[in-house]
N, C-alpha and C positions, 0 to 999 in steps of 0.2 A: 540593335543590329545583330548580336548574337543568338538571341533569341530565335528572330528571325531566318539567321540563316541553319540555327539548328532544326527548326520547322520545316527548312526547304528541303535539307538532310533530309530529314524525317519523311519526306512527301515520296523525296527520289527513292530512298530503299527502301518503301512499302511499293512504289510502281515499279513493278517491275515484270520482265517479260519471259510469260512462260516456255520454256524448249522442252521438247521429249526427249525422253532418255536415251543417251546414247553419246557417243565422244562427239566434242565442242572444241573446237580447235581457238589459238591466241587472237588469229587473228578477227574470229569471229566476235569473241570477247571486244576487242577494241576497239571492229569498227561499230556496235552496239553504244559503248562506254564516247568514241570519241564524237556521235550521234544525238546523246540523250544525257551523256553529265552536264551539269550545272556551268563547270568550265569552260567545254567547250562553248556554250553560250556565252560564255565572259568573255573567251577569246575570239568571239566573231563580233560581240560587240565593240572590242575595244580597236579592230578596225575600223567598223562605221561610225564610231564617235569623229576618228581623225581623220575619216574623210566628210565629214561635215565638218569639223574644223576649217577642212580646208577651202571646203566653199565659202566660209562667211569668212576665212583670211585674206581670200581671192578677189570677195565683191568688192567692189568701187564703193563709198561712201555715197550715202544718198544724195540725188540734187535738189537743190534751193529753187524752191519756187515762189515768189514772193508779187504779190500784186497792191500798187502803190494808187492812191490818190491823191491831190495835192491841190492846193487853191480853194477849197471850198468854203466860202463864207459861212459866217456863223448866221444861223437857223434855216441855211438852206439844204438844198435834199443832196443825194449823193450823188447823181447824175449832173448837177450842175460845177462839175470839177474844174478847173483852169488843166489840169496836165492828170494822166492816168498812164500809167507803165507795169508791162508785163515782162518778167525778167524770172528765167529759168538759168541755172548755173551749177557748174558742176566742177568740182575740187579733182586734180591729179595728182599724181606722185609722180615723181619723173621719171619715165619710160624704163630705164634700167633697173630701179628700183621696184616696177612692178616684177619686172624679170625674174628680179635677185629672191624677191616674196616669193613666187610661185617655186621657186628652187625649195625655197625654205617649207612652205607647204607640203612641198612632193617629200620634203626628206622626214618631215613628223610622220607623213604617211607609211615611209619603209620602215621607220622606226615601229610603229605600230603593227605592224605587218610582221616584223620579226620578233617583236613581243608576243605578236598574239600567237605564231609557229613556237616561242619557247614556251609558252603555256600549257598549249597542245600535247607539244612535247614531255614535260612533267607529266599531265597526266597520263599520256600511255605508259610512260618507264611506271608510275604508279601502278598503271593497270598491270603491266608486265611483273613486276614482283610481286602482286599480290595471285597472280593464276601463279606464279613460280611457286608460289609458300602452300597453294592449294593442290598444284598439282603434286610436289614433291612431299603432301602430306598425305594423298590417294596413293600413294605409291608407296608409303611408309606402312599402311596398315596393312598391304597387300606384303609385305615382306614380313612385317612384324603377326598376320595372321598364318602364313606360311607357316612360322617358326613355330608359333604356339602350339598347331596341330601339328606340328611332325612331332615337338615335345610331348606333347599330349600322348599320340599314339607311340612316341617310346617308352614313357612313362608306365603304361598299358601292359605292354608286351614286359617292363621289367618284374611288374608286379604281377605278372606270370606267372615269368618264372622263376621269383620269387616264392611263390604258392606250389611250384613243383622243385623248390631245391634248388633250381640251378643259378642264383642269384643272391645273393645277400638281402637282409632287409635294410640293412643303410643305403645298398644301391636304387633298391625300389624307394625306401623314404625320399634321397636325396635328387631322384628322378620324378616322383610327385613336387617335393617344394621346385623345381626347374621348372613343369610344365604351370603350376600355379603364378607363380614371376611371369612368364614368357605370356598366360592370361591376360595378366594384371597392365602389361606393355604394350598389347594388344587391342584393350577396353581404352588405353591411355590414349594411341595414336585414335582411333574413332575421332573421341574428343575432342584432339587439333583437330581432326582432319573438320569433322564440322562446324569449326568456330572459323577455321580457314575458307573454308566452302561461303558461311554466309559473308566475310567479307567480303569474297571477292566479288558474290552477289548485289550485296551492297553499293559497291562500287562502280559494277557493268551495268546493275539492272537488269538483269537476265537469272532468273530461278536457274542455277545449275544444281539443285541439292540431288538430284537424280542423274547430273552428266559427268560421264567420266570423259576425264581432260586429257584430250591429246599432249605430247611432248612436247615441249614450248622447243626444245632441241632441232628440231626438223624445220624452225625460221630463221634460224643460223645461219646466213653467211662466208662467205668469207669476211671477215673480220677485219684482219690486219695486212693490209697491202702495204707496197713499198710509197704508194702516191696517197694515202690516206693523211699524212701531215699536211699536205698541199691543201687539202681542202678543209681550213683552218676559214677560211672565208665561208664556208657554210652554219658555219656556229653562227644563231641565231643571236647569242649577246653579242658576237665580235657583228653581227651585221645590223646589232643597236644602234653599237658604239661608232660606225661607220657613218652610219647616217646620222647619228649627232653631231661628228667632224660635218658633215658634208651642210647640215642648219647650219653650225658656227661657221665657217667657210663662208658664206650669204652675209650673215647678219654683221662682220665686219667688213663686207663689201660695202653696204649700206650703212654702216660708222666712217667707212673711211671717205666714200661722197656725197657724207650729211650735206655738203653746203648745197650740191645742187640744189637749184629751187621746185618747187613745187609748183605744179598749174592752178591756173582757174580757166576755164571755159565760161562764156554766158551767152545767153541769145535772149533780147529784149524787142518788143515792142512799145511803141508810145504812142498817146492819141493827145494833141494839145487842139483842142477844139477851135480857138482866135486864128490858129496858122491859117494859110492859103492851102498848103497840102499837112493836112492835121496828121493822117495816120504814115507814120514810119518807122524804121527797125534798123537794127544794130548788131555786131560782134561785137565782147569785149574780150581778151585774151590778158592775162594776169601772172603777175608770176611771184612769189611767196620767199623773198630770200632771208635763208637763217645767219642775221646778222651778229648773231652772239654764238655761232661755233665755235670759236673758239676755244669758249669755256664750256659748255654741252657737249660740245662734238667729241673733244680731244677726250674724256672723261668716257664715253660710249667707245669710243677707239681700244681705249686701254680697257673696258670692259671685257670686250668683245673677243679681242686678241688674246686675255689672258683665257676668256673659258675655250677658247680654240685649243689653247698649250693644252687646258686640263685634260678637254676630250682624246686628244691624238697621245699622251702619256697612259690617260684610261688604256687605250687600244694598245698599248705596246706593255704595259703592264701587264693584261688579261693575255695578251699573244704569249710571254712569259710564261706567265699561272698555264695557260692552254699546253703549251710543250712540255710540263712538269708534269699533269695530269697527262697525257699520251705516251709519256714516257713510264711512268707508274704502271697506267693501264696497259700497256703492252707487254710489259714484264710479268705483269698479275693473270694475265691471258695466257702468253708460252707458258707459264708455270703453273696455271691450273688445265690447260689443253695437255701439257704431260703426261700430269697427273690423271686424269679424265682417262689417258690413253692406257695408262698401266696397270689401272684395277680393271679396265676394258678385257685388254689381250692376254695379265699375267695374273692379280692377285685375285680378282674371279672365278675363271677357271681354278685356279692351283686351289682357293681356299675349297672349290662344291669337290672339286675329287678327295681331298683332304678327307673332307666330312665321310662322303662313302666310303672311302677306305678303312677311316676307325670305325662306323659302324660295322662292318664288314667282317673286320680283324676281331670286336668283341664277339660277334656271334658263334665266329673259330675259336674263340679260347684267346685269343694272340694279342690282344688289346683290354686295356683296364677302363673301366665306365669313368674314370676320369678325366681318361684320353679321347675318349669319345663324348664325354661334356663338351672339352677344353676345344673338339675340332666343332662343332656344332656351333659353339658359342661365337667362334673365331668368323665362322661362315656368314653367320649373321649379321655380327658387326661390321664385316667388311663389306656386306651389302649394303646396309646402312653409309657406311662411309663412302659407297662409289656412288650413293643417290647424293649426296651432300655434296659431291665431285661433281657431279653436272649439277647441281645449282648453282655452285660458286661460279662454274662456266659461263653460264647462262648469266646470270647477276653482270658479270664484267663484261660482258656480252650486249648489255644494256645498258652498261654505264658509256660504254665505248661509243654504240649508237647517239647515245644523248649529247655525248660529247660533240659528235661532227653534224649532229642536227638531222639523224639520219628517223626515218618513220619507217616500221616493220608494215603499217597499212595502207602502203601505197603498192599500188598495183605492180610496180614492177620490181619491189620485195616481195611480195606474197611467194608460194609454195605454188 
């Protein structure tokens, strides 16, 4: 089986579908991924498994057809029968009992249904952090090659003037080893960025190794509203766990009036050839009572009842575990939206005017090439650090969705 499904692996990220160069947006990614992954066929089949189930839960038991002869002397033929009877029959459950079943059927079916939307779901947030890890690693090289070539070209200029005097050779040496690091950091992100690119390729089925990825940021939400715990009934596990109560619910409806009895239907013919009027017909109506309930029945009672407790403690368990996780996530949300906000409007700005300024100040005399590393270097990282800010945004952003069962590819999330 492993084997197997690493072959299928293997089949899906080699098919994959080509786009021309140019920005590829998330949702494009996912409606490809939720289209063409392996999963999502897992998760559409495991609905149509449980609604065949529920047909063959549904049918009525075959009827009894049975054709009898009777009196026929020995060595004589078939046709010289004393009596011949034809007798079709068919077994019931008792009316309410069917009822309680097709309850029990329709609820494996919602169950399924909300298995197969948590599958779904898994894999978009899958898809969703893996364009996060690819976009924010396109974005990394774009910062990290900025830096290199501005190093580079100061590096240049020190060793200038360096050659005309106006420079030390330690400022020129120590301005060559910066712009070779700021290189080195630069060939590094490539790297990720294209180990993260075939992932995500991998994953979508979509050749992106030529597309640059729109900002998963622009699918975003509003997030956290004041009525967002309320819809705690949208989590696809609490609407498992719901339609599990709602099976158990049935099946000790049907513990608790095992004794009803069960039908029989029949409709016979007979032919007794000696009569005056040989051929005639018949109803027979039957009824199947479970005379030893009390030791089966009461034993399916206490069954029944006890997985009822289990399911409906599941659901107030998870409803728990659910408002710990929302409560988590809302707090990791204000507190990386903050954060998000202040490299935005404060340490952004303040650290790029920084950098100009020391450059600026060295070129006057007024500033030491170390203060103009130390602002360069600051600049940088701090860009690196507000692109990590909108990841971790984003990240909790999708955890949050996943949480209330929410799909960034449904039409009326889209952009």
């Amino acid at each position: 089986m492993v084997k197997y499904l690493s072959r299928l692996g293997l089949v899906f990220a080699l098919s994959v579908k080509l786009v021309s160069a140019g920005d590829i947006t998330i949702h494009e990614i996912i409606h490809h991924a939720l289209t063409h992954h392996p999963d999502a066929e897992i998760a559409d089949a495991t609905v149509s498994a449980a609604e065949g189930s529920r047909l063959s839960g549904l049918s009525f038991s075959s009827p009894v057809i049975a054709l009898e002869y009777e009196g026929i002397a020995e060595g004589s033929a078939l046709q010289d029968y004393e009596e011949r009877r034809l007798t079709i029959s068919q077994e019931l459950d008792f009316p309410l009992h069917i009822l309680w079943n097709s309850g029990i059927q329709n609820a494996v079916v919602d169950r399924a249904r909300a298995e197969s939307v948590a599958h779904l779901l898994d894999l978009e947030r899958e898809v969703r952090l893996a364009y996060l890890a690819a976009w924010s690693a396109q974005n990394r090289v774009k910062i990290q090659e900025e830096n290199a070539h501005h190093l580079e070209s100061y590096a240049s200029k020190i060793e200038r003037m360096q050659e005309l005097g106006e420079a030390s050779v330690l400022e020129a040496r120590s301005a060559r080893v910066e712009a070779i690091l700021a290189k080195n950091d630069f060939d590094a992100a490539k790297r990720d960025a294209a180990v993260s690119m075939k992932n995500l390729q991998n994953l979508a089925g979509i050749d992106v190794q030529s597309a640059v990825l729109s900002s998963p940021l622009t699918s975003m939400g509003e997030i956290l509203n004041s009525h967002e715990l309320d819809s705690f009934a949208s989590n696809p596990e609490a609407q498992e766990l719901q339609a599990e109560i709602r099976a158990a619910k049935y099946e000790n409806l049907i513990a608790l009036t095992g004794w009803l009895p069960e039908l029989e239907l029949a409709y016979f013919q007979q032919d007794i050839p000696v009569e005056e009027n040989s051929n005639f017909w018949g109803i027979e109506v039957g009824f199947s009572v479970p005379l030893w309930f009390w030791w089966g029945g009461r034993g399916e009672i206490q069954t029944t009842r006890a997985q009822k407790r289990i399911m409906e403690n599941e659901l107030r368990a998870f409803e728990i575990d659910f408002a710990s996780q929302w409560n988590e996530a809302e707090e990791s949300y204000q507190a990386a939206n903050e954060m998000h906000q202040i490299y935005n409007e404060q340490l952004i700005p303040l650290a790029r005017e920084t950098a100009q300024l020391a450059e600026k100040s060295y070129s006057l005399g007024e500033a030491t090439y170390l203060e103009v590393l130390q602002a360069l270097g600051n600049f940088n990282r701090i860009r690196l650090e507000h692109l990590e800010s909108e990841v971790e945004l984003y990240r909790i952003s999708s955890e949050i969705d996943r949480l209330l069962g929410k799909s960034i590819a449904s039409t009326e999330n889209a952009p």
